[in-house]
C-alpha positions as CSV (number, residue, x, y, z in Angstrom):
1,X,0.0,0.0,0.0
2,X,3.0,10.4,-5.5
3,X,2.2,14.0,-4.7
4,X,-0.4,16.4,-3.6
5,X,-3.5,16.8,-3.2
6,X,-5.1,18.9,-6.5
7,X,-5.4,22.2,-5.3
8,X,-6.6,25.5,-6.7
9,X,-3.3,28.2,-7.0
10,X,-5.2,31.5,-7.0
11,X,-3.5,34.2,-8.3
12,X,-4.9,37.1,-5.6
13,X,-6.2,39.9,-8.2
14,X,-6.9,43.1,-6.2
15,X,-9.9,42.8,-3.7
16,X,-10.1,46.7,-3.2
17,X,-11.1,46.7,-6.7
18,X,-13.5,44.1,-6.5
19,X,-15.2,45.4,-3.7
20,X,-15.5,49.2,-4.9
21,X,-18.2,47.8,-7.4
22,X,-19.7,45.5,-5.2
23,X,-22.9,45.5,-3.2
24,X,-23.3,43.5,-0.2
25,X,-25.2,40.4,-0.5
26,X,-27.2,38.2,2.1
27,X,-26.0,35.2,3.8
28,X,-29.0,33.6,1.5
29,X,-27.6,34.5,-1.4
30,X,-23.8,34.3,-0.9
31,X,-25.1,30.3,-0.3
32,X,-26.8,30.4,-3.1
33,X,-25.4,28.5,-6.4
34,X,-25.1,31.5,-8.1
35,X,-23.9,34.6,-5.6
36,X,-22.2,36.9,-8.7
37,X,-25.2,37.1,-10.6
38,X,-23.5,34.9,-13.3
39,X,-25.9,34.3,-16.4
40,X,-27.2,30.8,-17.2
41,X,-26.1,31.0,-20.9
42,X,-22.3,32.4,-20.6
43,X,-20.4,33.4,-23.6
44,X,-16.5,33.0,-23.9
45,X,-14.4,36.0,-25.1
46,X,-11.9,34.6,-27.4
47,X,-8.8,34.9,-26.5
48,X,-9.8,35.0,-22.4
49,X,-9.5,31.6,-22.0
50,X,-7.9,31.4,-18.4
51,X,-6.8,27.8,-18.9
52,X,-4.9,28.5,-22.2
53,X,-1.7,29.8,-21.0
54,X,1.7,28.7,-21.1
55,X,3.1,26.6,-18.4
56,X,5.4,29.2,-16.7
57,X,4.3,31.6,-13.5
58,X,6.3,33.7,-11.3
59,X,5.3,33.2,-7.8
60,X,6.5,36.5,-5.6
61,X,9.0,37.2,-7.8
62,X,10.3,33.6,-8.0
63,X,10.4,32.0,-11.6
64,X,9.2,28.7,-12.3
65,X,10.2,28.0,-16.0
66,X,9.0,24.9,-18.6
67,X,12.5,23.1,-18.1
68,X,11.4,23.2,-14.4
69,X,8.0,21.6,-14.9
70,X,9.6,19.1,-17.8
71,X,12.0,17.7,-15.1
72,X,9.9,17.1,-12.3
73,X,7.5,15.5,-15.1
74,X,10.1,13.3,-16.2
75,X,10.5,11.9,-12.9
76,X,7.2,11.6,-12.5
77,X,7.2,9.3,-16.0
78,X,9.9,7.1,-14.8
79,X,8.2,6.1,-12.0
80,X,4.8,5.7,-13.8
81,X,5.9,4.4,-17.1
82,X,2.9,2.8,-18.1
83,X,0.9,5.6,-18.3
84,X,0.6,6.3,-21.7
85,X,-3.1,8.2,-22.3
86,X,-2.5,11.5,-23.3
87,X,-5.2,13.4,-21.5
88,X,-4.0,11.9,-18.0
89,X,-0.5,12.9,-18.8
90,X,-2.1,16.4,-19.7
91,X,-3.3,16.3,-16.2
92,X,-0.3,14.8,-14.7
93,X,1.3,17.6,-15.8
94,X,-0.7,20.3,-14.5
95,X,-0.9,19.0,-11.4
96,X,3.3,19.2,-11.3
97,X,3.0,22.7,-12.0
98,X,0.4,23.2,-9.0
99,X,2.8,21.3,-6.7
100,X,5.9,24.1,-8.2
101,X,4.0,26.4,-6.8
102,X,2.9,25.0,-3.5
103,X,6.9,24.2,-2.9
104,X,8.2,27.6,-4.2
105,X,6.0,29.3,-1.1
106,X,6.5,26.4,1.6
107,X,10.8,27.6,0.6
108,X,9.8,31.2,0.1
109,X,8.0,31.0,3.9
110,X,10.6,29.2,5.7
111,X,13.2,32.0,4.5
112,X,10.6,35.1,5.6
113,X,10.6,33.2,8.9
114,X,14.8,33.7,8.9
115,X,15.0,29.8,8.7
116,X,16.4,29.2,5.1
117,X,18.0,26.0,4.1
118,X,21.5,25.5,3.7
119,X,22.9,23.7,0.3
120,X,24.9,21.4,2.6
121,X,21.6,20.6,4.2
122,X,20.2,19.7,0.9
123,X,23.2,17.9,-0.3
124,X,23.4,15.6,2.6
125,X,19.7,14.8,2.3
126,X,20.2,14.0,-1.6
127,X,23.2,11.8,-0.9
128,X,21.1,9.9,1.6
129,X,18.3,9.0,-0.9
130,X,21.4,7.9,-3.5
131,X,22.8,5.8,-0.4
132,X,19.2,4.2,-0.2
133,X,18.1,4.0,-3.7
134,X,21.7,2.8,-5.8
135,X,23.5,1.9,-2.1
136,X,26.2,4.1,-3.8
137,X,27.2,8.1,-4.0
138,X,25.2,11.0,-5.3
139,X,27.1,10.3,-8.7
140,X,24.9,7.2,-9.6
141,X,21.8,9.0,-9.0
142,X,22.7,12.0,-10.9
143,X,23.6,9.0,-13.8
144,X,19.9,8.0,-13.2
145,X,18.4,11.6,-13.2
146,X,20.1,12.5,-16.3
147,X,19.3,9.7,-17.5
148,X,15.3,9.9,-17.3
149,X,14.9,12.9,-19.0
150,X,15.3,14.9,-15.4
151,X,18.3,16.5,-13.2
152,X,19.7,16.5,-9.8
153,X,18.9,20.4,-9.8
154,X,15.1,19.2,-9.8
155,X,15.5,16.8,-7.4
156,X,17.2,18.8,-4.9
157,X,14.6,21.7,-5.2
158,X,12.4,19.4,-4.2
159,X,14.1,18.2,-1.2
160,X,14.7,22.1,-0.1
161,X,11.1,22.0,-0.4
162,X,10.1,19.5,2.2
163,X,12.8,20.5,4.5
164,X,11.7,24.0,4.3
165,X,8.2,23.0,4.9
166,X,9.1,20.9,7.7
167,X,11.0,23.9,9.3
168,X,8.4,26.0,9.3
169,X,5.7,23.7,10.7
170,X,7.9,22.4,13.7
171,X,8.0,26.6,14.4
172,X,4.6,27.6,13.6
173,X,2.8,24.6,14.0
174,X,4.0,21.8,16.1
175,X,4.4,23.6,19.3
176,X,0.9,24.6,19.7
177,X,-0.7,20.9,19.0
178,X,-1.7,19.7,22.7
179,X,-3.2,16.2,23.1
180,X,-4.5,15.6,26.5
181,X,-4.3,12.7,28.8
182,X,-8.1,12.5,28.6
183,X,-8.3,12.7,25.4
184,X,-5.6,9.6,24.9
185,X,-7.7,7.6,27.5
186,X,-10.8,8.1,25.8
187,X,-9.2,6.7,22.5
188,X,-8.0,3.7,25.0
189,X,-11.5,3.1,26.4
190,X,-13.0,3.3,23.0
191,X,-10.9,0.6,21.6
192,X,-11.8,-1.8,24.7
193,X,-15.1,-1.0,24.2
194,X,-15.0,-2.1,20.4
195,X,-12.4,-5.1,21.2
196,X,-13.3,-7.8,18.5
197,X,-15.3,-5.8,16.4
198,X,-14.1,-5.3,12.8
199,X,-11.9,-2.8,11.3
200,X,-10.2,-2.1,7.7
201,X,-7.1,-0.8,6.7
202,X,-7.9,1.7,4.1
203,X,-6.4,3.8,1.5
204,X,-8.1,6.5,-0.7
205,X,-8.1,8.6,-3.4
206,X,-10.6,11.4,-3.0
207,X,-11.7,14.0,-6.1
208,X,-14.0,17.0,-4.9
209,X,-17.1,17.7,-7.4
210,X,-19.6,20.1,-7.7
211,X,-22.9,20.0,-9.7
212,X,-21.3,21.7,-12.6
213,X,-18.0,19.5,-12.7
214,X,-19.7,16.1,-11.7
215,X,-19.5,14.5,-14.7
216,X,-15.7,15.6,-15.6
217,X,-14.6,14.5,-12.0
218,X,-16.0,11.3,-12.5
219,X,-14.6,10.6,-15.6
220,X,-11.4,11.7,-14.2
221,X,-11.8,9.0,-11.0
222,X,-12.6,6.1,-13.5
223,X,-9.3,6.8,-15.7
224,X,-7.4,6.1,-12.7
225,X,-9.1,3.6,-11.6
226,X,-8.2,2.2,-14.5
227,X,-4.5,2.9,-14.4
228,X,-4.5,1.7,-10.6
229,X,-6.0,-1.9,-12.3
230,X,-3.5,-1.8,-14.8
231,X,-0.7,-1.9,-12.1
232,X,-0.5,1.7,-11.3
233,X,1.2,2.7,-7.9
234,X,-2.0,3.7,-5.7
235,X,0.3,5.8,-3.1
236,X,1.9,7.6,-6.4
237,X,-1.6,8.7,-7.3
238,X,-2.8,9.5,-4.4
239,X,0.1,12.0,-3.3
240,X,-0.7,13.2,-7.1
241,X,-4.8,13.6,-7.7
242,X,-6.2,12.9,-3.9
243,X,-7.5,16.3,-2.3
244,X,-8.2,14.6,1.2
245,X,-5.7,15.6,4.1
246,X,-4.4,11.6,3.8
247,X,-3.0,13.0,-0.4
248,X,0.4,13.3,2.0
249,X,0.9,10.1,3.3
250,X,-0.1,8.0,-0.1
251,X,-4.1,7.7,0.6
252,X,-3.6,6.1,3.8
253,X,-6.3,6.1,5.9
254,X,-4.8,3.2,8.3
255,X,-6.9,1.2,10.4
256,X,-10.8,2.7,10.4
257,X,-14.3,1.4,11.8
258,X,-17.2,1.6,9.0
259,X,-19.2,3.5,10.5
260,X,-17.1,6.7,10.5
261,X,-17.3,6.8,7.0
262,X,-19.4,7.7,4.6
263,X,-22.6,5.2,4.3
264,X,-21.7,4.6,0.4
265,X,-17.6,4.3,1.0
266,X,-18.4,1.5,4.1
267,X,-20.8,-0.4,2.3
268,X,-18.0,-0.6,-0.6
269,X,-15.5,-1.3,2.2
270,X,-17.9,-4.5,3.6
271,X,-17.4,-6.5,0.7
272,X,-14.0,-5.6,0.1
273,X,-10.9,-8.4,0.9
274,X,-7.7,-7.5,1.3
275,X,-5.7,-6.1,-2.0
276,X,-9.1,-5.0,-3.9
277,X,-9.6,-2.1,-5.4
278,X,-13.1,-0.5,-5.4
279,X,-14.6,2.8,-7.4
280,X,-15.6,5.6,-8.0
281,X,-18.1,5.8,-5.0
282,X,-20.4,8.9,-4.8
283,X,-20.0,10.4,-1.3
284,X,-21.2,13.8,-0.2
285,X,-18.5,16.3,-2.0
286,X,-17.5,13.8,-4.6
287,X,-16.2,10.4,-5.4
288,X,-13.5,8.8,-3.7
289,X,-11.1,5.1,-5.0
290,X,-10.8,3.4,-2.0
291,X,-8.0,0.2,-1.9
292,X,-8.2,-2.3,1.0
293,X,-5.1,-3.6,2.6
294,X,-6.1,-5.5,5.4
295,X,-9.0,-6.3,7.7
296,X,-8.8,-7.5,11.4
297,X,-10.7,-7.5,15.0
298,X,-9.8,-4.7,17.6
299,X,-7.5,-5.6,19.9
300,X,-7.9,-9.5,18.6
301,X,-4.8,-11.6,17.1
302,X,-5.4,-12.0,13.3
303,X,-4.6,-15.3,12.2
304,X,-3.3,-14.7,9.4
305,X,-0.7,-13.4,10.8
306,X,0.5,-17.0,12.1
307,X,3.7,-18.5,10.9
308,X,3.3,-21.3,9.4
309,X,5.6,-24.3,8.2
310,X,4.6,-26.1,4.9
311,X,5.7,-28.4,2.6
312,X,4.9,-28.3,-1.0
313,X,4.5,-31.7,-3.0
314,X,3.9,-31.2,-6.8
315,X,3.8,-33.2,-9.8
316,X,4.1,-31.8,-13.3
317,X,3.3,-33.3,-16.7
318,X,5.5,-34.0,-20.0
319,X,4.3,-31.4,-22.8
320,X,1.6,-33.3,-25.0
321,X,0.2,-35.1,-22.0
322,X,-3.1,-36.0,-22.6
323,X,-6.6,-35.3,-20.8
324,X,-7.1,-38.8,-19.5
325,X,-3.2,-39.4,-18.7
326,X,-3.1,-36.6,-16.5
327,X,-6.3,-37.5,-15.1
328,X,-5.1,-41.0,-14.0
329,X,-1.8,-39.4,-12.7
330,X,-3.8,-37.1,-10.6
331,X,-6.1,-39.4,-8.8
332,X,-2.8,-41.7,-8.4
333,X,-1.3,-38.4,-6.8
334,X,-4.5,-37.7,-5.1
335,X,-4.6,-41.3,-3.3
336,X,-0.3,-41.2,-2.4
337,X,-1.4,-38.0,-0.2
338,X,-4.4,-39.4,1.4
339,X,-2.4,-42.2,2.8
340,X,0.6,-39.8,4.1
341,X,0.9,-40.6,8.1
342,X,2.6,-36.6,8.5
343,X,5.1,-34.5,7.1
344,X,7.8,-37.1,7.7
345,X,6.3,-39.2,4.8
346,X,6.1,-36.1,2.4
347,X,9.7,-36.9,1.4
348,X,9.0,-40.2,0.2
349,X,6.6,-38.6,-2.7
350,X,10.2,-37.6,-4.3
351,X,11.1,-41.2,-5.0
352,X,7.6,-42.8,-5.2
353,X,6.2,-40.2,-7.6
354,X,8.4,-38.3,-9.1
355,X,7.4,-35.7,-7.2
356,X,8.9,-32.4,-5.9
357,X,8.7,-31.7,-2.1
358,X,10.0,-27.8,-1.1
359,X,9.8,-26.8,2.3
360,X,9.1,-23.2,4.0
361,X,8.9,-22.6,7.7
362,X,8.8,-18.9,8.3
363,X,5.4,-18.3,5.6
364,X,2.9,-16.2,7.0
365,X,-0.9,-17.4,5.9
366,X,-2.0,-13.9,5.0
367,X,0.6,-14.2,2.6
368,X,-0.9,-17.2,1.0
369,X,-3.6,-16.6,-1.9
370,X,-6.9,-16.1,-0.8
371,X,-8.0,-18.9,-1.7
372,X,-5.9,-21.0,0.5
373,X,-6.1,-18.8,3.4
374,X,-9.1,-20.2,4.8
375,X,-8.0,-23.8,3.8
376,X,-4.7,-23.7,5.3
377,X,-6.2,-22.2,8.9
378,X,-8.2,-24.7,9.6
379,X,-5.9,-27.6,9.0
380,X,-3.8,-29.6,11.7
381,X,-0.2,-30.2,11.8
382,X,0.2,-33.6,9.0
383,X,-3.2,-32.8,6.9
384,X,-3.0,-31.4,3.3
385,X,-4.6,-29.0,1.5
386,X,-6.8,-30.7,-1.7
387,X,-4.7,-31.2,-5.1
388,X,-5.0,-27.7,-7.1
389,X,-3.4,-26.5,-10.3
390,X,-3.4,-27.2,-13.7
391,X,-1.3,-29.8,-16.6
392,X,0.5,-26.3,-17.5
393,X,1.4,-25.3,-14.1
394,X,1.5,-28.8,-12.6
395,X,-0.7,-30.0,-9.5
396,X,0.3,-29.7,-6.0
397,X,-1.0,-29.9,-2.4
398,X,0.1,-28.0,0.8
399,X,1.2,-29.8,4.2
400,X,0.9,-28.0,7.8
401,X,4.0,-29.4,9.3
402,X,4.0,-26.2,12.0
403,X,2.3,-23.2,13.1
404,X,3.0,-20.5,15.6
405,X,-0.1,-18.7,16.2
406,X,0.1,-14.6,16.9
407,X,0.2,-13.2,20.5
408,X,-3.6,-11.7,21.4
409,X,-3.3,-7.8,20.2
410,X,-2.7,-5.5,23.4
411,X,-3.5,-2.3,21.3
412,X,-1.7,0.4,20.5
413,X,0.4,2.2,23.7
414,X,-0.7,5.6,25.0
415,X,2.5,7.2,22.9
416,X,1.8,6.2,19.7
417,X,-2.3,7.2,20.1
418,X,-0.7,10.9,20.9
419,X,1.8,10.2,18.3
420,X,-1.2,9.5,15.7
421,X,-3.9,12.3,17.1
422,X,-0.6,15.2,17.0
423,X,0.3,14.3,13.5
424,X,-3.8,14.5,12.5
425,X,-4.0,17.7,13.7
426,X,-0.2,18.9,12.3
427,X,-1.5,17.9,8.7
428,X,-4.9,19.7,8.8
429,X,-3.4,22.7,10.2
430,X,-0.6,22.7,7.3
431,X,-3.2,22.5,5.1
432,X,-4.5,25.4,6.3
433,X,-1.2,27.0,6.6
434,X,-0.4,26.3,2.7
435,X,-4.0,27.8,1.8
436,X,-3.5,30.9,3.1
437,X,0.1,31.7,1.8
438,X,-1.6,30.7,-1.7
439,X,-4.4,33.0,-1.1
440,X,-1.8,36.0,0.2
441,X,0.8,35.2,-3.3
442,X,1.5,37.1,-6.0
443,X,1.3,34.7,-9.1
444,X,1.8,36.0,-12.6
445,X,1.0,33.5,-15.3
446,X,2.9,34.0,-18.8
């Protein structure tokens, strides 16, 4: 289970002027659909288009130039090379340019605040992700950059961005997020009060619509749906497209009960199994892609998290084999297993049948296929799974030789539910933080 969440920049026109031919409207009507008196049947000027203009802006002075957006967009493609549909690039794209703008006044902030970011700073956080990436010196990943289509200058200004960022939230942020003990012990006595009841581990991807945009966002939603079923990283769209506060962290919504979520989102999530994808669903302010990537009991062991010791016996069939041989070579195969005394015996299938016998002790069964999951938990040390496969693949069974079942879940310490609530309320306030420098900038598009 990449970037940010799709955001309106607003370039802030002069509200003096605005206002001086203005006249004040009533809370009725500023909630009403249509508070600037706009006409049902609008014309276009040509020429005014707003959304045909070149990608290049200067944000307070700072200049964000094509080369800059083609850079980050080529690191963008080699991380997403299958996308190939022009109109989601054409988004993809856009979205960059937003993200350019978002990271030229999270730097611009930090350095009003007196707390700019050194180059040596930036440098040893670049040589860091080469050491983790290549397990080798900045060189290699400036190879790689080059390589791409992109540059280490791009990389690195986006690495002075998220320290800067970072900076400034510990100053103006951070230190004014209080979580109570009260309000920690309530989380504690709400998860004893739900102890064995179900919960899901959730990710999402969520696209605001209005009446007027409805359709367009939902066509949007289903073209990545159907990139995310084509093999698309869900965490790499969800930073991208999601506009939830969760766009940061890749979607993740963790571990959430159903019923704090929306009615049409948890009746999705029901009949969801780990690993599935489901979407677009409706909820109130748009549609949202949810991905499921596990399910458990509060405060309750999961099985499938037990370690499990196997043996796999398999037989396989000479190319050309026919219906009716393979048939008879099953049931023989079939019969051999029912008549195995334990795992001891499974050896003996080598030089009986011709078989191959392959042993794993440290599997865990949620790692099994679905499928088998169920099968494999509810056998005892010596049974076998039933024969399954196919004359291409060959046929095997499964054989519990061992299981260690998981330790009964003592919940989540009083440190990390502070941990959790502080970095909630971090997030949602650097939201709000980033909306208002973009609502106080200067942006001139060329």
């Amino acid at each position: 289970m990449t970037l940010k969440p799709l955001t309106k920049i607003l370039a802030v026109a002069s509200i003096a002027a605005f206002a001086a031919g203005s006249t004040s409207l009533s809370a009725q009507e500023m909630n009403s659909g249509n508070a600037f008196n706009i006409p049902d049947d609008v014309t276009i000027l040509e020429g005014a288009d707003p959304n045909n203009r070149t990608a290049t802006a200067i944000v307070n002075g700072f200049v964000i130039t094509d080369t800059d957006i083609e850079h980050r967009f080529a690191l963008w493609r080699a991380a997403n090379a299958s996308v190939t549909n022009p109109e989601e690039l054409k988004i993809v794209r856009a979205q960059i340019f937003r993200n350019l703008i978002d990271e030229t006044l999270q730097i611009q902030e930090a350095t009003n605040l007196e707390m700019p970011v050194t180059q040596a700073e930036i440098d040893q956080r670049y040589a860091a992700l080469a050491a983790q990436n290549f397990n080798d010196g900045p060189e290699r990943m400036d190879a790689y950059l080059l390589g791409v289509g992109s540059s280490p200058v791009s990389l690195k200004r986006q690495i002075h961005g998220e320290i800067a960022w970072q900076r400034v939230l510990r100053r103006t942020v951070t230190p004014f997020i209080n979580v109570s003990e009260e309000e920690v012990r309530e989380v504690i006595e709400r998860l004893e009060a739900s102890r064995g009841t179900e919960e899901f581990w959730l990710a999402e991807i969520y696209l605001s619509a209005s009446t007027e945009n409805e359709a367009a966002v939902l066509q949007n939603a289903q073209r990545i749906l159907e990139q995310l079923q084509q093999g698309g990283s869900f965490e790499a769209y969800a930073r991208q497209f999601s506009e939830s506060s969760t766009a940061a962290v890749g979607g993740d919504l963790g571990y959430v009960r159903l019923e704090t979520l929306p009615v049409a989102m948890a009746n999705a999530a029901r009949a969801m199994q780990p690993n599935q994808l489901q979407g677009p669903i409706q909820i109130p302010g748009g549609f949202v892609i949810i991905a499921m990537v596990n399910r458990r009991q509060v405060l309750t062991a999961d099985p499938r998290d037990a370690l499990l010791s196997l043996k796999q016996i398999s037989i396989g069939f000479e190319p050309g084999t026919s219906q009716e041989d393979a048939a008879a070579r099953v049931e023989g195969f079939g019969q051999f297993i029912e008549n195995l005394r334990g795992c001891a015996d499974a050896e003996t299938a080598s030089s009986l049948l011709g078989a191959t016998v392959v042993t794993n002790d440290q599997i865990k069964a949620g790692d099994l296929p679905a499928q088998l999951q169920s099968i494999i938990l509810d056998l005892q040390v010596g049974q076998t799974t039933p024969p399954f496969g196919s004359i291409e693949e060959g046929v095997r069974v499964l054989m519990l030789c061992g299981r260690d079942d998981p330790q009964v879940a003592s919940g989540p310490t009083p440190d990390s539910i502070r941990d959790n609530i502080e970095s909630e309320r971090i997030q949602k306030r650097a939201q709000r933080y980033l909306r208002d420098l973009r609502n106080d900038a200067y942006v001139e598009y060329n």
